[in-house]
C-alpha positions as semicolon CSV with decimal commas, in nm:
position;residue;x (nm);y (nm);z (nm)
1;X;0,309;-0,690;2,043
2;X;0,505;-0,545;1,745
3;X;0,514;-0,847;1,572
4;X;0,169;-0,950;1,633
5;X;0,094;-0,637;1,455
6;X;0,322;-0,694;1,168
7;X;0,161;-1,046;1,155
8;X;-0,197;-0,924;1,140
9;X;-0,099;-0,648;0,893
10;X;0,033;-0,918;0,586
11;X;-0,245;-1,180;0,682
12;X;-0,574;-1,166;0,516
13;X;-0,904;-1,338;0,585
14;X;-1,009;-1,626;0,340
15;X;-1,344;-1,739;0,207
16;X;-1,349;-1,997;0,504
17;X;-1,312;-1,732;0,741
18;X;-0,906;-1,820;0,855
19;X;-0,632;-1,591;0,815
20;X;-0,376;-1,627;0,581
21;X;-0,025;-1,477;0,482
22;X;-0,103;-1,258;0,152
23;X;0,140;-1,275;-0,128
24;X;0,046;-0,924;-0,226
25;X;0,110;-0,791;0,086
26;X;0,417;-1,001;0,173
27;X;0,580;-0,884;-0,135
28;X;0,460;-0,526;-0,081
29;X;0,662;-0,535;0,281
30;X;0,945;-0,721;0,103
31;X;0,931;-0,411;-0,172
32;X;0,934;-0,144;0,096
33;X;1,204;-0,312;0,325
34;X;1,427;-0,339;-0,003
35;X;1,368;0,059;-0,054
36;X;1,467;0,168;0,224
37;X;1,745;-0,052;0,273
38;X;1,904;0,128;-0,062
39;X;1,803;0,459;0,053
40;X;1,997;0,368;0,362
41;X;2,312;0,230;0,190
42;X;2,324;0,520;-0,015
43;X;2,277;0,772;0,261
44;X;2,540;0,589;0,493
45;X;2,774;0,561;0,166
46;X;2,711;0,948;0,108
47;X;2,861;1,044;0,458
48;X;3,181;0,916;0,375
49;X;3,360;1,215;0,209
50;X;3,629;1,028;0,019
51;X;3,298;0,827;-0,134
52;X;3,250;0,800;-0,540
53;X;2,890;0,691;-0,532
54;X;2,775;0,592;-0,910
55;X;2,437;0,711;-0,888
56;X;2,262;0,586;-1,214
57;X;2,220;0,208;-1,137
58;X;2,095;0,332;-0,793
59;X;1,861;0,530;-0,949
60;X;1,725;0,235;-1,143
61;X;1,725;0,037;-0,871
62;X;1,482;0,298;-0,656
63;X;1,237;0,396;-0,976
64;X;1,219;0,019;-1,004
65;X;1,139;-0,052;-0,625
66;X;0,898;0,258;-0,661
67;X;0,683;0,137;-0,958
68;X;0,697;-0,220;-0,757
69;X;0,543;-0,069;-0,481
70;X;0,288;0,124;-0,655
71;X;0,166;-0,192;-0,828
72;X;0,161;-0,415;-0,550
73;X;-0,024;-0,166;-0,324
74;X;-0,244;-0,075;-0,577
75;X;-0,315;-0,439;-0,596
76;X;-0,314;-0,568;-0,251
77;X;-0,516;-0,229;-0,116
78;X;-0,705;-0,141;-0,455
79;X;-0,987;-0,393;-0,388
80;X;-1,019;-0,248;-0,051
81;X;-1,065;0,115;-0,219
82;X;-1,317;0,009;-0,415
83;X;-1,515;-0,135;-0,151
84;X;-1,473;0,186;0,020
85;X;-1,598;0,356;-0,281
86;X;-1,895;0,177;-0,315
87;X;-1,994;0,174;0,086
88;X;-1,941;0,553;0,021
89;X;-2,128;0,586;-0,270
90;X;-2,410;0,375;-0,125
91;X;-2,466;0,579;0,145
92;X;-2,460;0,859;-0,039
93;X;-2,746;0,730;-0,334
94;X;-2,959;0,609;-0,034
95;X;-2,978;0,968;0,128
96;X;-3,103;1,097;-0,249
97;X;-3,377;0,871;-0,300
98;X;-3,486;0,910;0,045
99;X;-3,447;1,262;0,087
100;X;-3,744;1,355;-0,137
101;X;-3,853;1,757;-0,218
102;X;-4,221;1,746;-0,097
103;X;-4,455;1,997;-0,289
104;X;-4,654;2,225;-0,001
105;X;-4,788;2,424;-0,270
């Protein structure tokens, strides 16, 4: 069931109507699993108490796993947001021309 979920989650429906994998969102999962895979290995390094962790190529490492993720969810979900926006906005233009002020004098 998990996986099913996981699978429907990183496929996307094409202009024939099947679902395929999406590279956005493939690399977007890759992005996140790589995050928090370093944010482990640091933790687990960090409960050591003898440990000499060398935090600035770390750092690096998250900021640029950060912006990644930013980009490709901005990407992969930012055409969805604007279709969102527009449904919204839509809705919201047809209740103002149909919601007249009627002079009764």
């Amino acid at each position: 069931m998990k996986i099913k979920l996981l699978d429907d989650i990183l496929k996307e429906k094409g202009k024939d109507g099947k679902s395929y994998y999406s590279q956005g969102r493939t690399y977007l999962f890759l992005a996140v699993i790589s995050y928090y895979l370093t944010l482990g290995i640091i933790f687990i390094k960090s409960l050591k108490p003898d440990a000499d962790i060398v935090l600035e190529p770390l750092n690096v490492i998250i900021e640029a796993l950060q912006w990644s993720m930013l980009l490709m969810g901005s990407y992969v979900f930012g055409n969805k947001g604007i279709d969102a926006v527009k449904a919204i906005m839509g809705t919201k233009e047809k209740q103002t021309t149909t919601e007249q002020p009627t002079n009764n004098g």
